[in-house]
C-alpha positions as CSV (number, residue, x, y, z in Angstrom):
1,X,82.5,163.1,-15.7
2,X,78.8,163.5,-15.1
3,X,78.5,160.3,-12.8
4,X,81.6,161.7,-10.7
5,X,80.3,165.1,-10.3
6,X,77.2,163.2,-8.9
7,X,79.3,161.3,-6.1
8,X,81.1,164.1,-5.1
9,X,78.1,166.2,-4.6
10,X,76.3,163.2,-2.9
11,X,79.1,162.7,-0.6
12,X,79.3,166.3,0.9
13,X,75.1,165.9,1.3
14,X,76.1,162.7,3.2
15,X,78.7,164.5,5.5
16,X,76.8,167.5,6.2
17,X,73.4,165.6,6.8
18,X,75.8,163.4,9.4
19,X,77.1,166.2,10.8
20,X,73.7,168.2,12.0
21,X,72.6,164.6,12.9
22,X,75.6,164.4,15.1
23,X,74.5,167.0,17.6
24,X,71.0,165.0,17.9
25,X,72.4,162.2,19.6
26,X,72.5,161.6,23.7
27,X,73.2,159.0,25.7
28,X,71.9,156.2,23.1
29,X,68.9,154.4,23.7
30,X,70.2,152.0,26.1
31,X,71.9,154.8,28.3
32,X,68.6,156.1,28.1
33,X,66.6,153.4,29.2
34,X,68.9,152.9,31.8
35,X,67.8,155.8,33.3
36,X,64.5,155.2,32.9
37,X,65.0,151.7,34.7
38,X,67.1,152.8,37.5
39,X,64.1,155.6,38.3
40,X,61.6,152.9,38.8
41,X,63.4,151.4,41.7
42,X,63.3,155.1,43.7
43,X,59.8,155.7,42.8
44,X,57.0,156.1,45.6
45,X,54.0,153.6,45.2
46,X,51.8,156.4,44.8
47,X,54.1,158.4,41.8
48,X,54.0,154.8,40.1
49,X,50.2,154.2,40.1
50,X,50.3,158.1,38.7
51,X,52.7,157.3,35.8
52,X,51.0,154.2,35.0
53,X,47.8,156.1,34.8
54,X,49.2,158.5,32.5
55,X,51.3,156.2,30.1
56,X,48.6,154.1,30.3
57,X,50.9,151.2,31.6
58,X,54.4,152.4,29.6
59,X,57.4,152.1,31.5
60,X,59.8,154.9,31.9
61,X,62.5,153.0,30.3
62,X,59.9,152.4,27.5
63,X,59.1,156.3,26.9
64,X,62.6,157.5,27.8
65,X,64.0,157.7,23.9
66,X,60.7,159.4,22.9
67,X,62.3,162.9,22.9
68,X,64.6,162.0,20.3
69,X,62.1,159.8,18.6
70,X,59.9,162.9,17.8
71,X,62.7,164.6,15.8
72,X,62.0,162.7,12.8
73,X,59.1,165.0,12.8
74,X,59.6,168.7,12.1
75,X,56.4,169.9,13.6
76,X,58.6,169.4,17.0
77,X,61.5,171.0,16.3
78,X,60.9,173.7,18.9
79,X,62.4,170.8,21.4
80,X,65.4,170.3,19.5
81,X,67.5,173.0,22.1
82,X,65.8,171.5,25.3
83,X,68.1,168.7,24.9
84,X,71.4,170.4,26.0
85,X,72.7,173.6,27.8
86,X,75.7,175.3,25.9
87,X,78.5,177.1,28.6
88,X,82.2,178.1,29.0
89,X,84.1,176.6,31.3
90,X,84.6,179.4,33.8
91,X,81.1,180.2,34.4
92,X,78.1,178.1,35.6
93,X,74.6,178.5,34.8
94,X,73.5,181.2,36.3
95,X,76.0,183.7,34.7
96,X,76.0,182.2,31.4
97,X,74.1,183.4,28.0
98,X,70.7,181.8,27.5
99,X,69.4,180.1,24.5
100,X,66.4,182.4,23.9
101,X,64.7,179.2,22.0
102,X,65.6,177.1,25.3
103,X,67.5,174.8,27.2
104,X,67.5,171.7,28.9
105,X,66.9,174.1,32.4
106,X,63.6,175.9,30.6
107,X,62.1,172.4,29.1
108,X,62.5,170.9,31.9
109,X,60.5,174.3,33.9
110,X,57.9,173.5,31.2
111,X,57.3,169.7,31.4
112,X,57.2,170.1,35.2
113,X,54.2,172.8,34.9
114,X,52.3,170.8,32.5
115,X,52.7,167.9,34.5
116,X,51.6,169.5,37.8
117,X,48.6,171.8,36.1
118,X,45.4,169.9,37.0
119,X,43.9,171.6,34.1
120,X,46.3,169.4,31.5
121,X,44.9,167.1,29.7
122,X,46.1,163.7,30.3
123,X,47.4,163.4,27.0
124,X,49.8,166.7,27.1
125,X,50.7,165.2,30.2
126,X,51.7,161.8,28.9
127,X,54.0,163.7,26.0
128,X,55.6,166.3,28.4
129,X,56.4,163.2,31.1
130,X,58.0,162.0,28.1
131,X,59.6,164.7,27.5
132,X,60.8,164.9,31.0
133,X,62.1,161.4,31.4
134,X,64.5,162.2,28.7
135,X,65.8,165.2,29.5
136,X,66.6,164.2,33.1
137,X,68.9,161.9,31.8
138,X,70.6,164.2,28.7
139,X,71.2,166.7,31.7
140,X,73.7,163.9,33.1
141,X,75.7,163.5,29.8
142,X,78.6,165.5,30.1
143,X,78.7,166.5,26.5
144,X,75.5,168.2,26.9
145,X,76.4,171.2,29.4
146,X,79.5,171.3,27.0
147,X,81.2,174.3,25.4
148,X,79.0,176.3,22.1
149,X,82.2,176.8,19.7
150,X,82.6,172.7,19.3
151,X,78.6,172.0,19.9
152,X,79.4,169.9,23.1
153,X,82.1,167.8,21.3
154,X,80.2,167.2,18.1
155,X,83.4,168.6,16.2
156,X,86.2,167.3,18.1
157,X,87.3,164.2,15.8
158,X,88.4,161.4,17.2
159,X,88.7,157.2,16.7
160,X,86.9,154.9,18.8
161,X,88.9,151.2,17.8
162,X,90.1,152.9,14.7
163,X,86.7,154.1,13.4
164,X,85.9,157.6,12.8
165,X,83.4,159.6,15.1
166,X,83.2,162.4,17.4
167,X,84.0,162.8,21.0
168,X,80.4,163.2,22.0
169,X,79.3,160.5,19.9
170,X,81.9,158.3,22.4
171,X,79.9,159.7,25.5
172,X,76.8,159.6,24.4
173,X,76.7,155.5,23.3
174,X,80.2,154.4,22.2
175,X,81.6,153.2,25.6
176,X,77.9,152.0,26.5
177,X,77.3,149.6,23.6
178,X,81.0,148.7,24.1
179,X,80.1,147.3,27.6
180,X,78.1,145.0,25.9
181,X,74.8,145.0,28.5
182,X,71.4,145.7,28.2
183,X,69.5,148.8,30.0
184,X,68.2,146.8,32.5
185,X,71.5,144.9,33.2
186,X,73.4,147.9,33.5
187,X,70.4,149.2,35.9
188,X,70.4,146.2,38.2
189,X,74.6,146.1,38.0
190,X,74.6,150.0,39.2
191,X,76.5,150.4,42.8
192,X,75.0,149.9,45.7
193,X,74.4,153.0,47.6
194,X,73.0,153.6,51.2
195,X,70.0,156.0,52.0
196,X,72.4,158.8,53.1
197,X,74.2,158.9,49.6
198,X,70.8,158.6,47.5
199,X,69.5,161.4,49.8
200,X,72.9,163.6,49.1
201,X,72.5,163.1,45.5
202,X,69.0,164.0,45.2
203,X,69.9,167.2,46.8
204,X,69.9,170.7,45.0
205,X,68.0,172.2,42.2
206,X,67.8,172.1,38.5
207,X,70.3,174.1,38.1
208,X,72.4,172.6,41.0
209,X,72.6,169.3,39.4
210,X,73.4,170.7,35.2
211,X,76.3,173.1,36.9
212,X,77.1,169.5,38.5
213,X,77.5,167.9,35.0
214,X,79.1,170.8,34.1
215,X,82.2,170.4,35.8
216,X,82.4,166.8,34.9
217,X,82.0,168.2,31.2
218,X,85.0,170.2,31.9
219,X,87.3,167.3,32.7
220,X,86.1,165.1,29.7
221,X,87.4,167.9,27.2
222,X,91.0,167.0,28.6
223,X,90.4,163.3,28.2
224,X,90.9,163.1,24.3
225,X,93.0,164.9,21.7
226,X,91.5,166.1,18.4
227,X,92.5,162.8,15.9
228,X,93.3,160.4,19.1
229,X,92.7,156.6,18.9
230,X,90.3,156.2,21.5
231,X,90.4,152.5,23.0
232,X,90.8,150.5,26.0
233,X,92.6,152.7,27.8
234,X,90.3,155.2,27.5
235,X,87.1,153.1,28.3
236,X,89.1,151.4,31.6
237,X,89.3,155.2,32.5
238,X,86.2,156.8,31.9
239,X,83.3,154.3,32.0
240,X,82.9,154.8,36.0
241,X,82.2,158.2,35.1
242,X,79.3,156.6,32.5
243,X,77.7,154.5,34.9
244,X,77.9,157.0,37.9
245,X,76.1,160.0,35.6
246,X,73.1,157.1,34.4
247,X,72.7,156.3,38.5
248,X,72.4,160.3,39.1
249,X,70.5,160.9,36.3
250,X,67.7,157.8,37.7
251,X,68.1,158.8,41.0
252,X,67.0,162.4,40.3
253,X,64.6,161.4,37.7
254,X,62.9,159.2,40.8
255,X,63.1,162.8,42.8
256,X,61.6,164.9,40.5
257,X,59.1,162.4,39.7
258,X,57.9,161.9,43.3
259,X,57.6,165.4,44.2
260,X,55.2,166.0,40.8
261,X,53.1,163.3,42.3
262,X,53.3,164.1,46.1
């Protein structure tokens, strides 16, 4: 009796400790890296020399999982909310309530003004560019401008080939380790786009580009039903979505990056 009291309560530890490690997750590493990699080929000669100088020869794609890296660490928990922006559908950033620990639009504010204060040290520089790199690209996952009531998916169960997970768990790396390439495959194999497009994309603000995300968040909640077998179907539908949001997310990465180091 003993020994089965002992599963039992080792089995809800197990589901709750996966469950607040569930909302931790974004865009996997590869999606990530991806990011990190499709940056580099928008960057100015000059904003490269200036990262290499800082990550003392890192590549973004190298740094760009630090941010969740770190949270193995408790001493930087006060990051944790940086990585996502919790709203309701019918509003956009602007009118929506604010995280008073942060957001992925405040974190991003701060890593910029480290970054750009000539009085930081280049090693609070190095952590915050880190820090940036990341975020960029979690403000492109869908599931993190998502609604607060299901922590941007996190609850919503679904299958992915018969397997239990979540739907942001299917955003954030399912369909990408499905596709079966490696960051910088999946950076060189991103569309072709002409000066004009780049140019549009990079347009806006901050807060332009998360209320941008936002809507695509809105559509993805209608993608999947609570309990649904997600497979084939679902990937052949929604991985153009995937690879558009990682090309965004470099492209504006590369835009932020060169005005830091203008």
């Amino acid at each position: 009796m003993k020994s089965i009291k002992i599963i039992v309560v080792l089995g809800v530890f197990l589901m709750s400790y996966s469950l607040v490690h569930a909302e931790n997750i974004d865009w996997g590493k590869t999606g990530h890296r991806t990011v990190g990699q499709i940056a580099n080929q928008y960057l100015k000669n000059k904003t490269k020399r200036k990262i290499a100088e800082i990550l003392d020869g890192q590549s973004l794609a190298e740094v760009a999982n630090f941010a969740d890296d770190i949270k193995s660490d408790r001493k930087y928990s006060k990051y944790y909310t940086w990585h996502y922006v919790n709203m309701p559908f019918d509003v956009d950033y602007q009118n929506s309530e604010k995280n008073p620990k942060g957001d992925l639009v405040t974190g991003i504010a701060k890593c910029k003004e480290v970054i750009s204060n000539k009085n930081s040290a280049k090693e609070e520089k190095a952590f915050y560019l880190k820090l940036l790199v990341h975020l960029i690209g979690d403000m492109h996952q869908p599931m993190h401008v998502g609604r607060k009531g299901d922590k941007g998916g996190n609850t919503i169960q679904v299958q992915w080939f018969g397997q239990g997970t979540n739907l942001h768990a299917v955003w954030d790396a399912k369909m990408i380790d499905f596709y079966k390439m490696s960051f910088s495959e999946m950076a060189s194999n991103a569309d072709e786009l002409t000066k004009q497009q780049v140019k549009f994309i990079q347009q806006g603000t901050v807060v332009d580009w998360i209320n941008d995300t936002h809507q695509f968040a809105i559509k993805v909640y209608g993608t999947a039903k609570t309990g649904e077998n997600l497979r084939y179907r679902y990937m052949y539908d929604n991985f153009g979505l995937v690879r558009s949001q990682l090309q965004k997310g470099g492209i504006r990465l590369a835009k932020v990056l060169n005005d830091l180091f203008s």
